[in-house]
MIVEXRO-414886 format. One record per residue (C-alpha): residue in three letters; chain; z negated, x negated, y. Coordinates in steps of 0.2 Angstrom, whole numbers, plus 5000, padded with zeros to 4 digits. Layout:
N
<drenlo><resn>ALA</resn><chain>A</chain><pz>Z</pz><px>X</px><py>Y</py></drenlo>
...
***
This chain:
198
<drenlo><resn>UNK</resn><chain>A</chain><pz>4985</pz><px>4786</px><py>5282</py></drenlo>
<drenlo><resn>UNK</resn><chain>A</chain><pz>4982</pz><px>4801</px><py>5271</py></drenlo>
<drenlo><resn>UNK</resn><chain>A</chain><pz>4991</pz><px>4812</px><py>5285</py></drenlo>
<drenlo><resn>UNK</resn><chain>A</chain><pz>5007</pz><px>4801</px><py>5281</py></drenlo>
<drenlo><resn>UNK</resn><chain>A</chain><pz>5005</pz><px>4800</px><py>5264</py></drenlo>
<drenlo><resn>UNK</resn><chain>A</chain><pz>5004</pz><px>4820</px><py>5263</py></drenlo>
<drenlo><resn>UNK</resn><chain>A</chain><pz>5021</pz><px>4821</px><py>5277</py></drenlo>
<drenlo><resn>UNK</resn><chain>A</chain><pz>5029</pz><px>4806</px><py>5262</py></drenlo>
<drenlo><resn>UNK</resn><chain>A</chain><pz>5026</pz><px>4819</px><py>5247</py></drenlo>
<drenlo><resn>UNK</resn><chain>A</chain><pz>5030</pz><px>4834</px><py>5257</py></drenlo>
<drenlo><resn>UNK</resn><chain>A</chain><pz>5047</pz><px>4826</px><py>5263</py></drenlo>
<drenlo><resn>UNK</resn><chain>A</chain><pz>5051</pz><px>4822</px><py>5245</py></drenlo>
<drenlo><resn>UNK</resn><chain>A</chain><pz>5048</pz><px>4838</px><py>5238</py></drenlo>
<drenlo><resn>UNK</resn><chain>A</chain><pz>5054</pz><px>4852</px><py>5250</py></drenlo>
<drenlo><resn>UNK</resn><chain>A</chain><pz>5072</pz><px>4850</px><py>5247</py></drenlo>
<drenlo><resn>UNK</resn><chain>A</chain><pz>5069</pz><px>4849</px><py>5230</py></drenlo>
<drenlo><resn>UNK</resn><chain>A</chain><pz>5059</pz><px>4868</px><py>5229</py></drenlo>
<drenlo><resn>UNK</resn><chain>A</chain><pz>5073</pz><px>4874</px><py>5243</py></drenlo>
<drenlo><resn>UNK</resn><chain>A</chain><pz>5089</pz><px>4870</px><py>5229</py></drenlo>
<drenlo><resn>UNK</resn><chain>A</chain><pz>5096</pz><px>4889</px><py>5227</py></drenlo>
<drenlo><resn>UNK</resn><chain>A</chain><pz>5086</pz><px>4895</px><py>5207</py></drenlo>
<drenlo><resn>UNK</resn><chain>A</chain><pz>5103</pz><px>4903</px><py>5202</py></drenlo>
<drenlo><resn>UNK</resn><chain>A</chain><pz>5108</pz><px>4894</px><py>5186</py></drenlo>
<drenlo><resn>UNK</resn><chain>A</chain><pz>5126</pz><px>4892</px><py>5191</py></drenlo>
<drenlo><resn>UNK</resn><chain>A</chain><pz>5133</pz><px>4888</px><py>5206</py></drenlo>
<drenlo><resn>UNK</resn><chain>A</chain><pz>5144</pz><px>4896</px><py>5216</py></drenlo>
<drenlo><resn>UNK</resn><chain>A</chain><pz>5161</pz><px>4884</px><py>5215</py></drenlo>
<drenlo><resn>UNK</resn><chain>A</chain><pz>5157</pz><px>4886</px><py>5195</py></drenlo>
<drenlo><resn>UNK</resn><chain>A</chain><pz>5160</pz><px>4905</px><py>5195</py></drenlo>
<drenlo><resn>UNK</resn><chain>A</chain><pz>5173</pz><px>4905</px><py>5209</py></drenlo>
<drenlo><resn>UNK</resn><chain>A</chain><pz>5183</pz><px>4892</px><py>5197</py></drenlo>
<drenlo><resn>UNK</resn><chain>A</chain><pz>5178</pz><px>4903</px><py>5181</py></drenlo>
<drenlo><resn>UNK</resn><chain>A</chain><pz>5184</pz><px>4919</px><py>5190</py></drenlo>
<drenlo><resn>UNK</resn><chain>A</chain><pz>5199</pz><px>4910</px><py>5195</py></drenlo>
<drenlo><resn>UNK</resn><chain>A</chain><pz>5203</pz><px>4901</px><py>5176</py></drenlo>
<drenlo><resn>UNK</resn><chain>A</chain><pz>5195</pz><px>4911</px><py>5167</py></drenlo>
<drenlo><resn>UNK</resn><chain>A</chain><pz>5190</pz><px>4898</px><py>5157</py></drenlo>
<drenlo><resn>UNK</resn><chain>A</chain><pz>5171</pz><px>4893</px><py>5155</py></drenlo>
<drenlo><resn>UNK</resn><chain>A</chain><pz>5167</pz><px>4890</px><py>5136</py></drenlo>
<drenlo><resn>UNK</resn><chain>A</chain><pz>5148</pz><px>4882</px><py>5134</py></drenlo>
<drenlo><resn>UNK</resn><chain>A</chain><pz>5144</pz><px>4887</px><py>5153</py></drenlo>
<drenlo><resn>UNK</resn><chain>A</chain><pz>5129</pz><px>4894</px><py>5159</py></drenlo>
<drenlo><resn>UNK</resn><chain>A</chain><pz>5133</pz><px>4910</px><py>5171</py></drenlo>
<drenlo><resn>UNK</resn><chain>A</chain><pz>5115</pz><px>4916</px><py>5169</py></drenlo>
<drenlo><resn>UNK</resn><chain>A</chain><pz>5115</pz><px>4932</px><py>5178</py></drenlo>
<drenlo><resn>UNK</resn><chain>A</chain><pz>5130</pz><px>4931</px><py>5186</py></drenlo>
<drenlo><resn>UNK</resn><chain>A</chain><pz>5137</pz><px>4945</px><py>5196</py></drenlo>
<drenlo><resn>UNK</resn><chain>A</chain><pz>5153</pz><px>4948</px><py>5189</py></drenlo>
<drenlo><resn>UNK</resn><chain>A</chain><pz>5155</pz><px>4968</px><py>5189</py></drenlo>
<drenlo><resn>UNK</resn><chain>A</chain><pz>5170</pz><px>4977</px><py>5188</py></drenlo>
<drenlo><resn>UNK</resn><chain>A</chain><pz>5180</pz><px>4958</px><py>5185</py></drenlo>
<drenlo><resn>UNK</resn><chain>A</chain><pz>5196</pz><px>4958</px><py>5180</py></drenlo>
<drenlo><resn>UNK</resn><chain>A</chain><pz>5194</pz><px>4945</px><py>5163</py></drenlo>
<drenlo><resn>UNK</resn><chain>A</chain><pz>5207</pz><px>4949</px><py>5152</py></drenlo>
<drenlo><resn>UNK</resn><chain>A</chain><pz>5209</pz><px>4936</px><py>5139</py></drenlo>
<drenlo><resn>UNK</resn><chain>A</chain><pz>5194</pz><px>4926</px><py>5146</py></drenlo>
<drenlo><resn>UNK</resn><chain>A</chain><pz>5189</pz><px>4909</px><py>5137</py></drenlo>
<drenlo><resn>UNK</resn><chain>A</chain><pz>5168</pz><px>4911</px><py>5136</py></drenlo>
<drenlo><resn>UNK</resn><chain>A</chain><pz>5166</pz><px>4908</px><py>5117</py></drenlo>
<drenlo><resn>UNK</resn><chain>A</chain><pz>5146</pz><px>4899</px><py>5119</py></drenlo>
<drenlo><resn>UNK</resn><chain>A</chain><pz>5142</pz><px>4903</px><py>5135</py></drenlo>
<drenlo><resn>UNK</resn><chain>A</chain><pz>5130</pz><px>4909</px><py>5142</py></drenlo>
<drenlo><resn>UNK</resn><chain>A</chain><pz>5130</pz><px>4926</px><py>5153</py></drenlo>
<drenlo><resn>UNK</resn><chain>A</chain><pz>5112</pz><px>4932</px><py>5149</py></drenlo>
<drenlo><resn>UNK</resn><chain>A</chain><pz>5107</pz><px>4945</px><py>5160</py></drenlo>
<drenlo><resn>UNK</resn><chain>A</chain><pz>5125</pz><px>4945</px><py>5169</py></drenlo>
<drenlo><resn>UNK</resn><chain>A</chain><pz>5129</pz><px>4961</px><py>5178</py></drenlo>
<drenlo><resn>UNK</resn><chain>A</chain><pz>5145</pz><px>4963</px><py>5170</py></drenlo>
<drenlo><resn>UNK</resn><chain>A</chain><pz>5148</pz><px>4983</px><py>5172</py></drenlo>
<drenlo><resn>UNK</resn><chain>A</chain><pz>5165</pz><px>4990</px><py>5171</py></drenlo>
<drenlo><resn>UNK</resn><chain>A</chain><pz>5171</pz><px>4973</px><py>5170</py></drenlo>
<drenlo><resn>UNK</resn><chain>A</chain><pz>5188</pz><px>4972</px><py>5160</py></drenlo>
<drenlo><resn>UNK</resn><chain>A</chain><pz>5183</pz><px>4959</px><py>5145</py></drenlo>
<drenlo><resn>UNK</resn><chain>A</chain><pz>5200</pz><px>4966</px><py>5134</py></drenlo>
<drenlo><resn>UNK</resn><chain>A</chain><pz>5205</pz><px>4951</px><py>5121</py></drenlo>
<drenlo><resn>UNK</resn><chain>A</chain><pz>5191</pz><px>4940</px><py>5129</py></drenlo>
<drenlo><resn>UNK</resn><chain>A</chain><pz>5183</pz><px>4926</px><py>5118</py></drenlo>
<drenlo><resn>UNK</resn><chain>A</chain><pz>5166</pz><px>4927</px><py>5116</py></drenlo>
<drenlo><resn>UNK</resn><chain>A</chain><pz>5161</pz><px>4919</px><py>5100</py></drenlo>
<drenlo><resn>UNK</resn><chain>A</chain><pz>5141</pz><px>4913</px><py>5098</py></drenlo>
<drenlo><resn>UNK</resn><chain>A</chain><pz>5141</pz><px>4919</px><py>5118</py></drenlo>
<drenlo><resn>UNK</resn><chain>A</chain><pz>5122</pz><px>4925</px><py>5124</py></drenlo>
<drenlo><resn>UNK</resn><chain>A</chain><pz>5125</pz><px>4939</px><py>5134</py></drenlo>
<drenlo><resn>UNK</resn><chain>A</chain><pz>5107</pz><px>4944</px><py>5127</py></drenlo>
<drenlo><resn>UNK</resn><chain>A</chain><pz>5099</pz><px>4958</px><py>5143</py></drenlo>
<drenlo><resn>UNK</resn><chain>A</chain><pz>5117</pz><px>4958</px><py>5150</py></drenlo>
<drenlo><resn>UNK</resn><chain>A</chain><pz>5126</pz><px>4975</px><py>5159</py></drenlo>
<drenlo><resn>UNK</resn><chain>A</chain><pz>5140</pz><px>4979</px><py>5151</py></drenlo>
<drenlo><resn>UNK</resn><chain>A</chain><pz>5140</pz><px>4995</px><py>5154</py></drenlo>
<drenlo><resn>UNK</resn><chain>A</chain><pz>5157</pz><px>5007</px><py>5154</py></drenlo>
<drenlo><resn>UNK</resn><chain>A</chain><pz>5165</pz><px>4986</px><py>5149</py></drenlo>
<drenlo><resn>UNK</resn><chain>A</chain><pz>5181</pz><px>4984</px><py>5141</py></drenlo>
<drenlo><resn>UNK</resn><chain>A</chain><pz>5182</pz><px>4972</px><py>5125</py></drenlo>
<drenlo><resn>UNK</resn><chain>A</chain><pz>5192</pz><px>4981</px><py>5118</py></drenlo>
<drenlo><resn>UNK</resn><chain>A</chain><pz>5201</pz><px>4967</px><py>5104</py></drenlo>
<drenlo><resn>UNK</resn><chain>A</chain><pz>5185</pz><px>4956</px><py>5109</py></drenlo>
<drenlo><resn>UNK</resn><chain>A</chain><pz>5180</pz><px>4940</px><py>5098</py></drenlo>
<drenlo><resn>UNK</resn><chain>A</chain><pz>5160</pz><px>4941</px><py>5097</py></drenlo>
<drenlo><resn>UNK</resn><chain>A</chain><pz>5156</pz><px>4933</px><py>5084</py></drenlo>
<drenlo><resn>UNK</resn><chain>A</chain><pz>5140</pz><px>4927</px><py>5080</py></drenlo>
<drenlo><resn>UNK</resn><chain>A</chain><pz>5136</pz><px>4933</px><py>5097</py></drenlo>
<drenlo><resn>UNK</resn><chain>A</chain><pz>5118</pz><px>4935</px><py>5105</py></drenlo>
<drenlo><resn>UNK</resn><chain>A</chain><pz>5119</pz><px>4953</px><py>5110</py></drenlo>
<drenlo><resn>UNK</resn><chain>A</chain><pz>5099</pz><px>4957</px><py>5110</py></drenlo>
<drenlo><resn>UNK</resn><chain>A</chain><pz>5095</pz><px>4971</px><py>5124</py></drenlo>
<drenlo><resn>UNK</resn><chain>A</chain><pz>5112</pz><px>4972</px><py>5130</py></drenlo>
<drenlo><resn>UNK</resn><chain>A</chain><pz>5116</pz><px>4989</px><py>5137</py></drenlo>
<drenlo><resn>UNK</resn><chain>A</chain><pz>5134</pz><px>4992</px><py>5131</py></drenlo>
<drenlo><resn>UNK</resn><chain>A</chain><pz>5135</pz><px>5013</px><py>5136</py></drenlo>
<drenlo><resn>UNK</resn><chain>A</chain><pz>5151</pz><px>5020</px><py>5135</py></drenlo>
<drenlo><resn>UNK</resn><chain>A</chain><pz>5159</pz><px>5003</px><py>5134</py></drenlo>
<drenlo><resn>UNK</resn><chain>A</chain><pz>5176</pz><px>5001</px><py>5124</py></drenlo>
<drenlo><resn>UNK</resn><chain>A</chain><pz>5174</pz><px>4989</px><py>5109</py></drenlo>
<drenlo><resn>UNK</resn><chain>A</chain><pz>5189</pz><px>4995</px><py>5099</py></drenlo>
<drenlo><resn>UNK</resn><chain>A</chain><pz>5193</pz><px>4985</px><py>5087</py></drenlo>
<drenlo><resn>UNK</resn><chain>A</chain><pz>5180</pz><px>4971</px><py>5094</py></drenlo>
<drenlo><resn>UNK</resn><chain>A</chain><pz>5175</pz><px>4958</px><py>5079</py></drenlo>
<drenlo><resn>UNK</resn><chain>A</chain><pz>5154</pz><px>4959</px><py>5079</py></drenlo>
<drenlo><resn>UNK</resn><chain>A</chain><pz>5153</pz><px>4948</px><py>5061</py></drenlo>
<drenlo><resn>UNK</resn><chain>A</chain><pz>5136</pz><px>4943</px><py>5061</py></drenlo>
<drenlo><resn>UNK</resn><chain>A</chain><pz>5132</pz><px>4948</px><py>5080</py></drenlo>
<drenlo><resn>UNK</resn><chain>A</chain><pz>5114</pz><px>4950</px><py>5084</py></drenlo>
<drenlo><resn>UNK</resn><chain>A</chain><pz>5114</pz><px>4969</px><py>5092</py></drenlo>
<drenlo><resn>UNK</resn><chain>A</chain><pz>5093</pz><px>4970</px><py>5091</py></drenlo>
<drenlo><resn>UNK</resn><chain>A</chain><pz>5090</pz><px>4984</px><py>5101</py></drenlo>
<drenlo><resn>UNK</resn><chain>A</chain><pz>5105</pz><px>4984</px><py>5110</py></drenlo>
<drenlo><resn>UNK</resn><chain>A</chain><pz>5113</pz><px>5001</px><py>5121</py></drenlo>
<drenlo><resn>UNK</resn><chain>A</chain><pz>5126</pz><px>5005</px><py>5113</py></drenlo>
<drenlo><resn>UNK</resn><chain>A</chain><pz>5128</pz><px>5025</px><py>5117</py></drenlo>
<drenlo><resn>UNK</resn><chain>A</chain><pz>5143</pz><px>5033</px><py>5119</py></drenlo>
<drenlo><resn>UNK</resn><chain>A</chain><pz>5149</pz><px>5019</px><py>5116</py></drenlo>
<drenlo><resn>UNK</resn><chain>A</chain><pz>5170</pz><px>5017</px><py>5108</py></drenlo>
<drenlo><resn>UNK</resn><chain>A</chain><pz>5168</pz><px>5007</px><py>5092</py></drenlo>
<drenlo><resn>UNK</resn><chain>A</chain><pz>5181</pz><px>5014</px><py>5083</py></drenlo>
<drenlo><resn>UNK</resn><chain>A</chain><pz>5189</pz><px>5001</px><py>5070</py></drenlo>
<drenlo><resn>UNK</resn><chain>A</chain><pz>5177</pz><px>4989</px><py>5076</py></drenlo>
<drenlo><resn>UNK</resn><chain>A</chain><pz>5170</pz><px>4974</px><py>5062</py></drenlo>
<drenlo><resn>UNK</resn><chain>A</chain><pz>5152</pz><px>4975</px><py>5063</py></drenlo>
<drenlo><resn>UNK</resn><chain>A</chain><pz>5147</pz><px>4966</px><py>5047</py></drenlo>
<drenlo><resn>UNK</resn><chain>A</chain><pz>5131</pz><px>4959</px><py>5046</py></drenlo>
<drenlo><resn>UNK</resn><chain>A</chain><pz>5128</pz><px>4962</px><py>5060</py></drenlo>
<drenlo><resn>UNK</resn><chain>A</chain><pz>5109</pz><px>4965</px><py>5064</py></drenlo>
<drenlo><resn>UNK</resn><chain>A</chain><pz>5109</pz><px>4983</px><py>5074</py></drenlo>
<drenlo><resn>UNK</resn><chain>A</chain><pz>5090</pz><px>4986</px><py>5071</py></drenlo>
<drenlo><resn>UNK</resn><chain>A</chain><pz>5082</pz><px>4997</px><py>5084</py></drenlo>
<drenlo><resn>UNK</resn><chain>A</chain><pz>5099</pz><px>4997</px><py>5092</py></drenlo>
<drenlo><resn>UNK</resn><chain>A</chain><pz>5107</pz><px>5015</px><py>5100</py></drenlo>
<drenlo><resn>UNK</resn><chain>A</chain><pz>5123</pz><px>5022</px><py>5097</py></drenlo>
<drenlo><resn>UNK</resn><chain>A</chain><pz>5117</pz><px>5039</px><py>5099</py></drenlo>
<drenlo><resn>UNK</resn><chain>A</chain><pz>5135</pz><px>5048</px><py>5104</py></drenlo>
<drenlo><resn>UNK</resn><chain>A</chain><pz>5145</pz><px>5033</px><py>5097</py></drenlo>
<drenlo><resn>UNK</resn><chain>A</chain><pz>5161</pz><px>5033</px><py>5090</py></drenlo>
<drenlo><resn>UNK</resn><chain>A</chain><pz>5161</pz><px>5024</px><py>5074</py></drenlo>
<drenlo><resn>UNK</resn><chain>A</chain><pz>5175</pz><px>5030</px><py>5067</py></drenlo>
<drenlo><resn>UNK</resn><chain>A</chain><pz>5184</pz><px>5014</px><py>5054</py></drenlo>
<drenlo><resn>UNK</resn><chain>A</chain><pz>5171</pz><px>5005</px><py>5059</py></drenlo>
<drenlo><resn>UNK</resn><chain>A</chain><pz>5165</pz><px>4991</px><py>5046</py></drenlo>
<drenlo><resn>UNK</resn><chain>A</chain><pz>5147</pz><px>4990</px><py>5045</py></drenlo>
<drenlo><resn>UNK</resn><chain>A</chain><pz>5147</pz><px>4982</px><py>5030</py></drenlo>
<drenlo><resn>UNK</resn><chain>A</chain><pz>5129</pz><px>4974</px><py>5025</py></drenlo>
<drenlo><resn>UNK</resn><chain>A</chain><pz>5124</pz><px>4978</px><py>5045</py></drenlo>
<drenlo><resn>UNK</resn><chain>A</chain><pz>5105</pz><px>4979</px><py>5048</py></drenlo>
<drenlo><resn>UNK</resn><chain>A</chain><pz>5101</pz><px>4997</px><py>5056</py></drenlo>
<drenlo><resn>UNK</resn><chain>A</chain><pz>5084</pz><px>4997</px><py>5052</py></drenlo>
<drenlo><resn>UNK</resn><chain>A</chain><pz>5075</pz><px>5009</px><py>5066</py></drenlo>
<drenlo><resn>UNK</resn><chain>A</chain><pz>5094</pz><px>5012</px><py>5073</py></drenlo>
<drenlo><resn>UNK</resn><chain>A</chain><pz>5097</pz><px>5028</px><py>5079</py></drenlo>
<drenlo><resn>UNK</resn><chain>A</chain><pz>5116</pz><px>5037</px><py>5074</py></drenlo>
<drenlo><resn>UNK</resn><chain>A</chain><pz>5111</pz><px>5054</px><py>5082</py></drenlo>
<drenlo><resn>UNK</resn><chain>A</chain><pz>5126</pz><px>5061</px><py>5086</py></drenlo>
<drenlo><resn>UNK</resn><chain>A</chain><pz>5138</pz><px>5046</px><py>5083</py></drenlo>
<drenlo><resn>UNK</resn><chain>A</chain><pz>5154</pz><px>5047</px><py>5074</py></drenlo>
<drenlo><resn>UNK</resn><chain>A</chain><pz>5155</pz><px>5038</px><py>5057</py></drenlo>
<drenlo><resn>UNK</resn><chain>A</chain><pz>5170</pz><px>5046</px><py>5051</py></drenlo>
<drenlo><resn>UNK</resn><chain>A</chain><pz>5179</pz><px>5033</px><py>5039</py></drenlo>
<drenlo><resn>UNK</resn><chain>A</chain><pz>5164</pz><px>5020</px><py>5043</py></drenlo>
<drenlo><resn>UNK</resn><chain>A</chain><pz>5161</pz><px>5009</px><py>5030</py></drenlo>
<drenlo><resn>UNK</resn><chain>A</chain><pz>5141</pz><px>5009</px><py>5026</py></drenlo>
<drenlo><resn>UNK</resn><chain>A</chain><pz>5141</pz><px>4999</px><py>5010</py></drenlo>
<drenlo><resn>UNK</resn><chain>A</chain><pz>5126</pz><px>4988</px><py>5008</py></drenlo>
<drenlo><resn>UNK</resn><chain>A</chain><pz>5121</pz><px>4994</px><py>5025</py></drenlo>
<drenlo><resn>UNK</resn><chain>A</chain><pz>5101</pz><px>4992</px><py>5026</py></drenlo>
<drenlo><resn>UNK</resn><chain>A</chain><pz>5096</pz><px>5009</px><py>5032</py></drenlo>
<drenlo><resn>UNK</resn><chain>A</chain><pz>5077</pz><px>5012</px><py>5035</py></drenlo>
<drenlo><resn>UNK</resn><chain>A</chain><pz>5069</pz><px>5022</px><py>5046</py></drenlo>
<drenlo><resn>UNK</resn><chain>A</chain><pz>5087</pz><px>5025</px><py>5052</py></drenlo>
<drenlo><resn>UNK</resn><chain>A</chain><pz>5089</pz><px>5039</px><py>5063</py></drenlo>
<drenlo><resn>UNK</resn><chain>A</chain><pz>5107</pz><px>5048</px><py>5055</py></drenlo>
<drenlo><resn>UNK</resn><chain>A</chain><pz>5119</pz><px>5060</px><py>5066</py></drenlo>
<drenlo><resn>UNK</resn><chain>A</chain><pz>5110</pz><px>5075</px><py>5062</py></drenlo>
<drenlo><resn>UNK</resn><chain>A</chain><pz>5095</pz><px>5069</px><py>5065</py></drenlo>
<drenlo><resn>UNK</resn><chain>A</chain><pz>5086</pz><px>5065</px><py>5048</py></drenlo>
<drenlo><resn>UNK</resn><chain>A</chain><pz>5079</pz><px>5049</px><py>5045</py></drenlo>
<drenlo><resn>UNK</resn><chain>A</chain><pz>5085</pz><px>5039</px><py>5029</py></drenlo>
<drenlo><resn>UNK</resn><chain>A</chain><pz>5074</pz><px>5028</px><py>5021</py></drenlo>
<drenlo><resn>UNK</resn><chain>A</chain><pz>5084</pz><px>5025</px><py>5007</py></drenlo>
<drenlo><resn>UNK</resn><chain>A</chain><pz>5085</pz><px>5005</px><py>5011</py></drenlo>
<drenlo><resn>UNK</resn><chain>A</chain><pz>5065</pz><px>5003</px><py>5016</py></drenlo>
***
């Protein structure tokens, strides 16, 4: 009796342990890729490299930890989006809405965010070197302990932006806008480290 009891639970519970752990499903990303559409989804590590996603709709969603490299996000909508841990690298957002967007850990090198719109993006500790952020509205938005070593900056607002621990070496801040910036244990292009905000 226990033998069939066990051969009941087993029964039950093997399918459920053998359902694929990705947190999208594959008809859900092939209709995303195909609309472009997906706002308030979850493509949680979703392979999407080198994607042609011009325009695309994702404001809320979730692409955390998406491989997103190359991929061609120009004009996209991604408003409060979590691409928090995500490969962005070499990306184009250029004109890119990220707004309010969780960006923690993302490795954005030599990505183009011309002209992007980063008010009140969390950036903590992001990869952002080399990167093309030239005209690019970054206010408030929290850069602490992010890297734009090499980065272009140039018109850049970084109005009120948290760079505490950020490191500028070598970027590009011609025309930037700094004011009210929190600079503290900020690493600046030449090298030095101002304090003045601490």
């Amino acid at each position: 009796m226990k033998i069939d009891r066990l051969q009941l639970i087993l029964a039950f519970f093997v399918p459920i342990l053998s359902v694929n752990s990705y947190a999208y499903d594959d008809e859900a990303l092939t209709a995303f890729q195909f609309t472009k559409m997906c706002e308030g989804c979850d493509l949680t590590g979703a392979s999407l490299a080198s994607a042609d996603l011009v325009g695309a709709l994702l404001n809320g969603a979730n692409l955390s930890g998406a491989d997103l490299a190359g991929t061609n996000l120009t004009g996209a909508l991604l408003n409060e989006a979590n691409l928090s841990g995500a490969n962005l690298i070499e990306a184009n957002l250029t004109g890119a809405l990220l707004n309010g967007a969780n960006l923690t850990e993302g490795d954005f090198s030599r990505a183009w965010l011309v002209g992007a719109l980063l008010i009140e993006a969390d950036l903590i500790q992001a990869v952002l070197s080399g990167a093309d952020l030239r005209g690019a509205n970054l206010i408030e938005a929290n850069l602490s302990g992010a890297d734009l070593s090499g980065a272009n900056l140039q018109g850049a607002q970084l109005v009120e932006a948290n760079l505490t621990e950020a490191s500028l070496h070598g970027a590009d801040l011609k025309y930037a806008n700094l004011t009210e910036a929190i600079l503290c244990r900020t690493i600046m292009q030449q090298g030095a480290k101002d304090d003045s905000k601490c």
